[in-house]
C-alpha positions as a LaTeX table, in Angstrom:
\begin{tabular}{lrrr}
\hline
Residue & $x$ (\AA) & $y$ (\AA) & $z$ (\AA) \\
\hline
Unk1 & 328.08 & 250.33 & 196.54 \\
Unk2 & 324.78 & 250.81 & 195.02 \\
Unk3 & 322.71 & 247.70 & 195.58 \\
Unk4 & 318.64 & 247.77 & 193.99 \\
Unk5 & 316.12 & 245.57 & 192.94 \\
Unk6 & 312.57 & 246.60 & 191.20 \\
Unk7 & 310.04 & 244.49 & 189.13 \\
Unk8 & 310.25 & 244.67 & 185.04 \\
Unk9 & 307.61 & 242.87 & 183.45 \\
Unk10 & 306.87 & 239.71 & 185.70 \\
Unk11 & 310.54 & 239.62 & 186.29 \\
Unk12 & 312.53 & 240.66 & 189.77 \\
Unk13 & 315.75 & 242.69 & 188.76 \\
Unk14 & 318.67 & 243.18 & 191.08 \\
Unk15 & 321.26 & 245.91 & 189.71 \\
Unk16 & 324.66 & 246.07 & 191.79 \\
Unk17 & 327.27 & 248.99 & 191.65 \\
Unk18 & 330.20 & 250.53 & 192.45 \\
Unk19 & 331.18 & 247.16 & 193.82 \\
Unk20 & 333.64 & 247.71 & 196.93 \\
Unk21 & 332.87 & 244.95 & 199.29 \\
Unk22 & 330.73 & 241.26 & 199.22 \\
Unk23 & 327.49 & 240.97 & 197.72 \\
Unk24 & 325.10 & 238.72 & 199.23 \\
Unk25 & 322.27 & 236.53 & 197.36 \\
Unk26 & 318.94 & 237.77 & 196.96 \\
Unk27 & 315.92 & 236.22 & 196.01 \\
Unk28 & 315.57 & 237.86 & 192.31 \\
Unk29 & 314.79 & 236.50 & 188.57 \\
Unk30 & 317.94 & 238.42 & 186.98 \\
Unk31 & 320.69 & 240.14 & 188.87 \\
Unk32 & 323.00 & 243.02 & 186.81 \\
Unk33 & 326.52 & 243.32 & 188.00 \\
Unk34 & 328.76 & 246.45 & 187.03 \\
Unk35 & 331.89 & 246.68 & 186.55 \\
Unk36 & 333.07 & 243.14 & 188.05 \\
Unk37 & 336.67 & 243.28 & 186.33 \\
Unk38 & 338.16 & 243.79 & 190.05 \\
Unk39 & 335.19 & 242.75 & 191.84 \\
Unk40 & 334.10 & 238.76 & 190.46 \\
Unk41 & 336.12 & 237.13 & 194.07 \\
Unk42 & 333.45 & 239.34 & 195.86 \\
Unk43 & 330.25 & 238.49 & 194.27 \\
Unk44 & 327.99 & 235.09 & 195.42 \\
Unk45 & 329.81 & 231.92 & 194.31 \\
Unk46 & 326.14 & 230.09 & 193.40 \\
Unk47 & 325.85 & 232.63 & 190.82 \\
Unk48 & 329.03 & 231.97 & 188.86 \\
Unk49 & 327.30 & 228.78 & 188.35 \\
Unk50 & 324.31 & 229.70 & 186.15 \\
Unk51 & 323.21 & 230.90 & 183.24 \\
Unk52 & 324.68 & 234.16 & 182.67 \\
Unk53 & 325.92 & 236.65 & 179.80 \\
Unk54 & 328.89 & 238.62 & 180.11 \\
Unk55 & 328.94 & 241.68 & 178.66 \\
Unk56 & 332.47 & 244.39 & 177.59 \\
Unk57 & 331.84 & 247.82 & 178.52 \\
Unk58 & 333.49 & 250.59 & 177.04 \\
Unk59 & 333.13 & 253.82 & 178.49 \\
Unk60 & 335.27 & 256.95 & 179.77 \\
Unk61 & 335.94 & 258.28 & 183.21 \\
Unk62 & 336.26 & 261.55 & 184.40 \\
Unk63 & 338.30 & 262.29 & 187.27 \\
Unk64 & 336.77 & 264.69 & 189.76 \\
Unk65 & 339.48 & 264.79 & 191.87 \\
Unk66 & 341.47 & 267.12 & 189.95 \\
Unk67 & 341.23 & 270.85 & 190.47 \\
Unk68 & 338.71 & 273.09 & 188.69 \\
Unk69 & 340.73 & 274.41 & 186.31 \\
Unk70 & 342.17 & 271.35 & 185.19 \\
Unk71 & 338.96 & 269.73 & 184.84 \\
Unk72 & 338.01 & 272.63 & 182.50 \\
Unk73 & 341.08 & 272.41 & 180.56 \\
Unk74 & 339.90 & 268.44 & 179.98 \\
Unk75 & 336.90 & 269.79 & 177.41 \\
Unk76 & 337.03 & 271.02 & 174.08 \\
Unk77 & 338.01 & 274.21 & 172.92 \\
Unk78 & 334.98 & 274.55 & 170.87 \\
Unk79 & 332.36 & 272.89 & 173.46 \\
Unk80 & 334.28 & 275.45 & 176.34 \\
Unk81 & 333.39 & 278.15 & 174.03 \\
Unk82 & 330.03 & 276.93 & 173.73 \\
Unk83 & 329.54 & 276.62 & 177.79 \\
Unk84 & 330.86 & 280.47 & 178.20 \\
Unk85 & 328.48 & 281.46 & 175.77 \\
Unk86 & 325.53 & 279.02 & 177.72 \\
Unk87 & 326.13 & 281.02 & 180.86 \\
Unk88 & 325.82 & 284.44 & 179.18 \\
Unk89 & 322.32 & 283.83 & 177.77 \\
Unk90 & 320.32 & 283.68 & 180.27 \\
Unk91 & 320.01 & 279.59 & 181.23 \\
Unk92 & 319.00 & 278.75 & 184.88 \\
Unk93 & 320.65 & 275.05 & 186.20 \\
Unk94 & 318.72 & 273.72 & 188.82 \\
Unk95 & 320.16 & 270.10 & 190.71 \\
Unk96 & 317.60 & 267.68 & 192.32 \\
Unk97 & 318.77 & 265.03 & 194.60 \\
Unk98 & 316.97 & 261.80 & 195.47 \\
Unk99 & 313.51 & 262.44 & 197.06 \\
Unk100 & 313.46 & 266.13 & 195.98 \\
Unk101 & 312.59 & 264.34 & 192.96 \\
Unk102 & 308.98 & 264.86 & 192.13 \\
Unk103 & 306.49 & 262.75 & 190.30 \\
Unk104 & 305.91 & 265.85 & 187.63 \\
Unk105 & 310.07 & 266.11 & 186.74 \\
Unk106 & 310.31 & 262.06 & 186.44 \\
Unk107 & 306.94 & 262.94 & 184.03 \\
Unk108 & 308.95 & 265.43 & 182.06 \\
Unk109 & 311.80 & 264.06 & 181.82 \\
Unk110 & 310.53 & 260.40 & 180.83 \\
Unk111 & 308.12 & 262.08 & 177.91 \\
Unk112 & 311.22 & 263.89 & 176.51 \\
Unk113 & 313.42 & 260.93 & 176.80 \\
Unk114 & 310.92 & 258.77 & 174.81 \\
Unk115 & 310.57 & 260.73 & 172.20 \\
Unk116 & 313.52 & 261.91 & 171.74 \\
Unk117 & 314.31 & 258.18 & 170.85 \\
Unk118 & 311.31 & 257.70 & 168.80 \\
Unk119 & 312.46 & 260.29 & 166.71 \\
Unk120 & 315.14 & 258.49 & 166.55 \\
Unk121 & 313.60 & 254.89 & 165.55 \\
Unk122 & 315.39 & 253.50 & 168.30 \\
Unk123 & 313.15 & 251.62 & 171.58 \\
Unk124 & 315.34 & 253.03 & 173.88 \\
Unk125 & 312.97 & 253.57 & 177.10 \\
Unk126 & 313.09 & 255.45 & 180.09 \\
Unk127 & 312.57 & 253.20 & 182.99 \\
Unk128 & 310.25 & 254.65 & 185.97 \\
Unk129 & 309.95 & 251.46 & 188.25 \\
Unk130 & 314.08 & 251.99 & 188.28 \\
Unk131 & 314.27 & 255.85 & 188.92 \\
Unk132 & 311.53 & 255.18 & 191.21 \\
Unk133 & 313.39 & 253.12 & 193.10 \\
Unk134 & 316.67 & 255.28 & 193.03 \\
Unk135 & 315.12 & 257.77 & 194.37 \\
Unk136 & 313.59 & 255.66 & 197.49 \\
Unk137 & 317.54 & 255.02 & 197.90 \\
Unk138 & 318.48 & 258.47 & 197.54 \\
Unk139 & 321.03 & 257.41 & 194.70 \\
Unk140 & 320.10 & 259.14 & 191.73 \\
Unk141 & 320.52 & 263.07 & 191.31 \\
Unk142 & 318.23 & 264.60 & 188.18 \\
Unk143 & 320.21 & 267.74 & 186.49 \\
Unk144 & 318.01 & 270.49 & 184.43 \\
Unk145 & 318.76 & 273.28 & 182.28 \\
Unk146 & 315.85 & 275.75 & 181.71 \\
Unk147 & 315.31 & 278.70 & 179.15 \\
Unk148 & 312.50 & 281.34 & 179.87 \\
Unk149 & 311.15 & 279.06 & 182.40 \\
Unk150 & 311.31 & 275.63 & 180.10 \\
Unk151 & 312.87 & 272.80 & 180.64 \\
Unk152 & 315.08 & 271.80 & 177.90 \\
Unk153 & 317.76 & 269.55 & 178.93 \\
Unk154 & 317.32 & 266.50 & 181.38 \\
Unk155 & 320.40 & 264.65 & 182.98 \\
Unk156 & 320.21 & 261.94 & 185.46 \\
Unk157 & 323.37 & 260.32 & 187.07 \\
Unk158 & 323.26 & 257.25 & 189.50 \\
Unk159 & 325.44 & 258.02 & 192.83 \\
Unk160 & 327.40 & 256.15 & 195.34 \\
Unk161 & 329.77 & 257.73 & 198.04 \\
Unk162 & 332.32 & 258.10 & 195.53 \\
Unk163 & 331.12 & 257.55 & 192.18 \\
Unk164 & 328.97 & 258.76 & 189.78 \\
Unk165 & 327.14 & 256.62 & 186.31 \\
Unk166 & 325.73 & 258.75 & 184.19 \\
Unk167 & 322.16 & 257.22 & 183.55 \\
Unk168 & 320.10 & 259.27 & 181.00 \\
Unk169 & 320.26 & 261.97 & 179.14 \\
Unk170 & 317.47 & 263.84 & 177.13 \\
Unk171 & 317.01 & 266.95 & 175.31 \\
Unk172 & 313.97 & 268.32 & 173.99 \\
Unk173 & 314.69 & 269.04 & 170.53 \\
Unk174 & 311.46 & 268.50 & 169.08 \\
Unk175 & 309.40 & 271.31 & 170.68 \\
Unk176 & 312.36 & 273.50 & 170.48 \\
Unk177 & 313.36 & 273.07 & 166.79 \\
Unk178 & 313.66 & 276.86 & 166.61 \\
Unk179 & 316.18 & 276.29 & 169.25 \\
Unk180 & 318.09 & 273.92 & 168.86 \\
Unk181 & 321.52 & 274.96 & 168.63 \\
Unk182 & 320.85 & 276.71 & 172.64 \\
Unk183 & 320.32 & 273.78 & 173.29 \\
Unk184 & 322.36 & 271.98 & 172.12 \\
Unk185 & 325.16 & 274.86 & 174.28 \\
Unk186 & 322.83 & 274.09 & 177.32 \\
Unk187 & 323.40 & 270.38 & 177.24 \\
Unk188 & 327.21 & 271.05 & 176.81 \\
Unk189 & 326.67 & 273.53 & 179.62 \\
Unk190 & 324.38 & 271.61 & 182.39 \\
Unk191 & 327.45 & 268.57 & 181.77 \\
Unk192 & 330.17 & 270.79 & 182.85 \\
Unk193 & 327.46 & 272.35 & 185.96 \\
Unk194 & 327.12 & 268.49 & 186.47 \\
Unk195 & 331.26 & 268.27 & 186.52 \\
Unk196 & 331.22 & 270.95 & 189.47 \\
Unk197 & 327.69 & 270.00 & 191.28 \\
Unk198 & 329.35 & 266.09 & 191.62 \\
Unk199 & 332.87 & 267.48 & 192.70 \\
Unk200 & 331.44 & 269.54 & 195.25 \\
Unk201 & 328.95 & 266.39 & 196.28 \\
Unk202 & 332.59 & 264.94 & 196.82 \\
Unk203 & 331.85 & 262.15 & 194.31 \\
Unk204 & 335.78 & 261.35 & 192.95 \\
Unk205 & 334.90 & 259.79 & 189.34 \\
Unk206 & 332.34 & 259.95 & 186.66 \\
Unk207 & 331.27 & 257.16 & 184.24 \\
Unk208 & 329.97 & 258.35 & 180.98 \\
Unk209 & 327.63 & 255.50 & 181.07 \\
Unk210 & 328.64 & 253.55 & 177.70 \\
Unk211 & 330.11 & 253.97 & 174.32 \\
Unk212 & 330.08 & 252.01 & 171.45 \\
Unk213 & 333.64 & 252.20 & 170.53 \\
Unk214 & 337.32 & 253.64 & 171.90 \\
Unk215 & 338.54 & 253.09 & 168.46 \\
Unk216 & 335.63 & 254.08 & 166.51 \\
Unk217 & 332.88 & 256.08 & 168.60 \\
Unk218 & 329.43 & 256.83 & 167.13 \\
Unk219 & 328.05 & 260.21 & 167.29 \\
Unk220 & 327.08 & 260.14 & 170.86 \\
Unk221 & 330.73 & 258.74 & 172.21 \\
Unk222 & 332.41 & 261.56 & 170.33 \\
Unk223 & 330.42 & 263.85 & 171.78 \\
Unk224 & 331.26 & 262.09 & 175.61 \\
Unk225 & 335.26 & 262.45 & 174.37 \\
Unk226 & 334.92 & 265.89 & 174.33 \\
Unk227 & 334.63 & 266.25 & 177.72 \\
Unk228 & 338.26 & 264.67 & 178.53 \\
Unk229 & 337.39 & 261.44 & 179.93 \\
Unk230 & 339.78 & 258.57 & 180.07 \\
Unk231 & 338.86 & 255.66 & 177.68 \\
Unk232 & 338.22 & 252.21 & 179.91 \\
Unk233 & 336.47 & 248.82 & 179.30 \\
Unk234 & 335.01 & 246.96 & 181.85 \\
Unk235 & 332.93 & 243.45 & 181.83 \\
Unk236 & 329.80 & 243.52 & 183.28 \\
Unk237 & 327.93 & 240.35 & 184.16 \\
Unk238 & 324.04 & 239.51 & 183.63 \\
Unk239 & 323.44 & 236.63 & 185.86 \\
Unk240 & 320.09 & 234.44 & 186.37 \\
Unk241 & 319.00 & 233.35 & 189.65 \\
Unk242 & 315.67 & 231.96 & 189.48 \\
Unk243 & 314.60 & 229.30 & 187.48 \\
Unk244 & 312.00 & 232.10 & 185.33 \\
Unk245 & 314.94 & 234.28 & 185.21 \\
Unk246 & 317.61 & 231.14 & 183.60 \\
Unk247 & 314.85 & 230.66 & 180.97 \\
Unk248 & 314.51 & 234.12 & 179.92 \\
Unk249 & 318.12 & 234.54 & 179.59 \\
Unk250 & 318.94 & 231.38 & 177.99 \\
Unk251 & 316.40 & 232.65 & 175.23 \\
Unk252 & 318.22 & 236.56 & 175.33 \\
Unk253 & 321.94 & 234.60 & 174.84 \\
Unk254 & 320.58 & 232.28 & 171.93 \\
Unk255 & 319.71 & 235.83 & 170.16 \\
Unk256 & 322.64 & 237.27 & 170.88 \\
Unk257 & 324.43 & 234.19 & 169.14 \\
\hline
\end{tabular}
């Protein structure tokens, strides 16, 4: 179970896990629970009480428990092509787990996250406090792909005993216009290292992190479905447990109305 808490704003935020066993209270504005669909009987009965927001998840799971090959017969035909040709042109993959982290990677990657999403018009943010954090717990493993000594291609996955979330994901498509379909085969490339690297870590299954349809996926859940995962939903549960953090949600569930 992964079990955090770090300050956003003036606000105390608990995320929970990977839930296998009870969670106890803590004294925090705003707790975050994952994935409660099998888990609700083991989380703190006060907090059923409260303001909260309940959220569907839909996502896709990987199984890493199956044998190489198999998991390589999961992708694409196209994006396996793709990978081949990755590993034949000269792109280094280096892994980084938890406080082999340092402060000039979280730089990079959070800079090429940003604006990646700026580009995009979207406020999507990458959160430093959090990964911060993760990395004090030694539950978050950073994934890079590099050309001629660059990074390119930032991955970040949040990691349990077992299990694996995939947390961000950021390529760096605006310095490398001139390159952007390698990179686009490294980022198909550093997922399937990342298939391997978690295997061998002996995590057993991989969350995709979110997508915005099983029915009808966006751009960015097609892409996921490439990679063979099986299509899930789960409800996740935003729960306040100060009397700061009921206000502030009671406002963010009005807007959501």
């Amino acid at each position: 179970m992964i079990d955090y808490t770090f300050t956003k704003f003036f606000l105390k935020m608990r995320h929970v896990m990977f839930i296998n066993s009870s969670v106890c209270k803590r004294p925090v504005d705003i707790s975050f629970y994952h994935g409660i669909n099998e888990a609700e009987d083991q989380l703190p009965e006060s907090i059923l009480c409260k303001v909260k927001i309940r959220k569907q998840q839909n996502t896709l799971i990987n199984d890493l428990t199956l044998e190489q090959d198999a998991l390589w017969s999961c992708i694409s035909k196209n994006f396996r092509y793709e990978i081949r040709r990755a590993e034949k042109e000269q792109v280094v993959f280096s892994f980084f787990k938890g406080r082999e982290i340092e402060n000039e990677m979280i730089e990079q990657f959070k800079d090429t996250y940003n604006n990646m999403f700026l580009n995009k018009g979207m406020s999507n943010k990458f959160n430093t406090k959090m990964v911060n954090k993760l990395i004090e717990d030694d539950s978050v493993v950073f994934t890079v792909a590099y050309y001629e000594n660059c990074p390119w291609v930032f991955h970040a996955y949040i990691i349990s005993k077992e299990d694996a979330c995939l947390l961000y994901s950021a390529s760096n498509l605006l310095k490398g216009k001139d390159l952007s379909s390698l990179i686009g085969r490294m980022n198909k490339c550093l997922h399937w290292k990342d298939f391997l690297l978690l295997k061998e870590m002996g995590i057993k299954r991989l969350d995709w992190g979110g997508i915005s349809s099983i029915t009808k996926p966006d751009g960015i859940g097609a892409f996921k479905m490439k990679f063979g995962g099986n299509p899930i939903s789960y409800e996740n549960l935003i729960s306040a447990e100060s009397l700061i953090g009921q206000v502030v949600l009671h406002i963010a569930r009005n807007r959501l109305k």
